[in-house]
C-alpha positions, -999 to 999 in steps of 0.1 A, spaced: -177 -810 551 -203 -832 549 -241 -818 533 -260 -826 568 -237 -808 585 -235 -780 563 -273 -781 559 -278 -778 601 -255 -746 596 -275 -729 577 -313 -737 588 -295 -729 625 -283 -694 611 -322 -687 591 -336 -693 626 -314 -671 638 -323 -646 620 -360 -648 617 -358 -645 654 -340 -617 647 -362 -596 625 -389 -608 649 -376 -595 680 -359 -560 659 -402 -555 655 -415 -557 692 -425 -522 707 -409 -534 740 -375 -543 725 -372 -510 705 -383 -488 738 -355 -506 760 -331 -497 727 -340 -465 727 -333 -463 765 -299 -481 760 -284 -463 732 -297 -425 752 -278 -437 784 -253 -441 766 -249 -411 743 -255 -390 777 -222 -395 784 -212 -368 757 -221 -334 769 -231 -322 738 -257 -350 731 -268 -347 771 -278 -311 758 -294 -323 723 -312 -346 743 -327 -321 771 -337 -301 742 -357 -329 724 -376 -337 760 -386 -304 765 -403 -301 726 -420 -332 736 -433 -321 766 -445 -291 755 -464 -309 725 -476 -330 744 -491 -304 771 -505 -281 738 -520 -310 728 -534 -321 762 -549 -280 763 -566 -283 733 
């Protein structure tokens, strides 16, 4: 394999991942994860449950919180 070639390769796989590790960082692209990965853990019952649980802590935090 010729060195250019092999040398396009690589710096095409660096940018790749710099845009990787760029994007893994943004608030928006970690909320819509978040969002993806519950939707699809609801489909266990068991986790649906986990889940309802952890929502209602946060809302009652966040309402102490707002009372104080």
């Amino acid at each position: 394999m010729p060195v250019k070639k092999l040398a396009k390769i690589v710096g095409a796989a660096l940018r790749d991942a710099d845009h990787a590790r760029k994007t893994s960082t943004d608030p928006k692209w970690r909320r819509e994860q978040m969002a993806d990965r519950r939707g699809t853990l609801r489909t266990f019952e068991t986790v649906e449950h986990a889940l309802q649980d952890r929502e209602k802590g946060e809302k009652a935090k966040a309402a102490k919180a707002k009372n104080k």
